[in-house]
N, C-alpha and C positions, 0 to 999 in steps of 0.2 A: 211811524218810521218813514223816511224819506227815500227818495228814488234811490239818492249815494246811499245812503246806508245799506241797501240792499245790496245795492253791487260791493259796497265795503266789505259785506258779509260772503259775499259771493269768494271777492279774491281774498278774506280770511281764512274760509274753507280750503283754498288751494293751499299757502302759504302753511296751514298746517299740515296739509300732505305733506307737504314736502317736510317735514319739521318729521313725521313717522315716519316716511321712508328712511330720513337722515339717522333717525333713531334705532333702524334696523339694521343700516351699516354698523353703526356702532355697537351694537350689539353683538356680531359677525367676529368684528374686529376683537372686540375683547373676548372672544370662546374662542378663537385659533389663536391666540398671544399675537398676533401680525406686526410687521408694521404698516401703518392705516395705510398707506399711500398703496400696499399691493393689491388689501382688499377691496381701496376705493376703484383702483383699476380695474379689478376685475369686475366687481361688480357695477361700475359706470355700464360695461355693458349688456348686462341685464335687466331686459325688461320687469318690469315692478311684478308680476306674476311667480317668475322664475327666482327672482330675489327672496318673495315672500315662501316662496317651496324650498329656495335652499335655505333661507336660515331654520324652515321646523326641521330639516334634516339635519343640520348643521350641531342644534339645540340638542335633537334626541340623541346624537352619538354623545354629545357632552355629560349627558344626564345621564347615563348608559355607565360611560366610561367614570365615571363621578357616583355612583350609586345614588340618584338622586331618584331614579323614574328606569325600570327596566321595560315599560312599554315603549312599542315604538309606533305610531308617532307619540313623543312626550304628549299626555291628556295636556297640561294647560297651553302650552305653547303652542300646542295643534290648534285649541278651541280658540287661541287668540288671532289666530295665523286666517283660521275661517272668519273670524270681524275683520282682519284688514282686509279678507281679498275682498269681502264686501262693500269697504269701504272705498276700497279702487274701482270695482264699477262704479258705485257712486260717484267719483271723483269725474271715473271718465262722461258717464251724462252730465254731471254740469258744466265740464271744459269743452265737450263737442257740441254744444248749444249755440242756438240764437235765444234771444230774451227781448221781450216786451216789455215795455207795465202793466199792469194790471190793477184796478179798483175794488175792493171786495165791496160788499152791499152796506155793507159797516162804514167803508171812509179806508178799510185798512189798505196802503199798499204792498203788494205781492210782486213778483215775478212769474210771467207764462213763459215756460221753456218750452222750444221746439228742438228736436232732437235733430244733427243734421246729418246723420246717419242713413244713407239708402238703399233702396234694394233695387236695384233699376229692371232687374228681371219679371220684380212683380210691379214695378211701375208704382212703389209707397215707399213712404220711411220705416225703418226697421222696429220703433216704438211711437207709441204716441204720446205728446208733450203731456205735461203735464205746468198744475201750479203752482208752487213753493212759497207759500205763506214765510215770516219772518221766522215763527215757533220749530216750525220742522228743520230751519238751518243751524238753528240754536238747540235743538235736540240732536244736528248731525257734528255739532260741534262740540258737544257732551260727550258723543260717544269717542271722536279724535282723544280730546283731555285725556279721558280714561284709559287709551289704548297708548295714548304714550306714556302714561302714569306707569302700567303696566308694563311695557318695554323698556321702564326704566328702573322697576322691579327686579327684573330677569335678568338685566344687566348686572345692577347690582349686587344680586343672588349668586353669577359667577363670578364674578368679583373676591365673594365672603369664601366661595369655593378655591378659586386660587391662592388666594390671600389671609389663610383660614388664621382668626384671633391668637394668640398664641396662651 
């Protein structure tokens, strides 16, 4: 794999964030009937944290009210909701990085991320880099797939819910 490739996989990783969050609006939008433009407003200004807390809330009053899931937080939507905020940290060490190359012993090239995160009171960075072989971005890219696969599930599922076959 080449130096671009890397970095191609780098800003693919981003480009699919953004492709989940976009998927969680939509989501939003179709459990409150909205029209998109109010949901998009309001939630333009929600951090990606506070976005991902309000649709599992959002989700389980639906589920709730819909006899789908009388727990609260809805189990799968919670259990999904815990991979994306996962996935946001993740996002955010690969976006707040510097980047090297790197040579493995093999021939393979890698990326060495330096985190640019600091702690100036203790006079170090708040984590230490690490290496990101090609495998581990294509395993963090398996798990985006899945998770909008997912969110496009639950969309759907309310969908079947509104719109129930006749």
């Amino acid at each position: 794999m080449t130096t671009e490739a890397l970095h191609a996989r780098l800003r693919h990783f981003v480009r699919t964030f953004q492709a989940v969050e976009a998927a969680m609006v939509e989501l939003i939008v179709q459990i409150v009937s909205a029209d998109p433009e109010y949901v998009a407003t309001l939630t333009a200004e929600l951090e990606f944290t506070a976005k991902t807390r309000a649709l599992d809330v959002i989700y389980t009053r639906f589920a709730q009210m819909h006899h789908i899931s009388p727990e609260s937080p809805e189990p799968k939507l919670h259990k999904l909701a815990v991979r994306i905020q996962k996935l946001a940290i993740r996002r955010n060490d690969l976006v707040h990085s510097f980047y090297a190359l790197l040579t493995t012993v093999d021939g393979t090239f890698a990326l060495a991320r330096q985190p640019t995160k600091l702690k100036p009171s203790e006079g170090r960075r708040t984590q230490d880099g690490e290496d990101i072989l090609p495998e581990r971005l294509e395993q963090e890219m398996m798990e985006m797939r899945k998770i909008l696969g997912e969110l496009e599930g639950f969309r759907l599922s309310v969908i079947d819910v509104q719109y129930p076959a006749q």
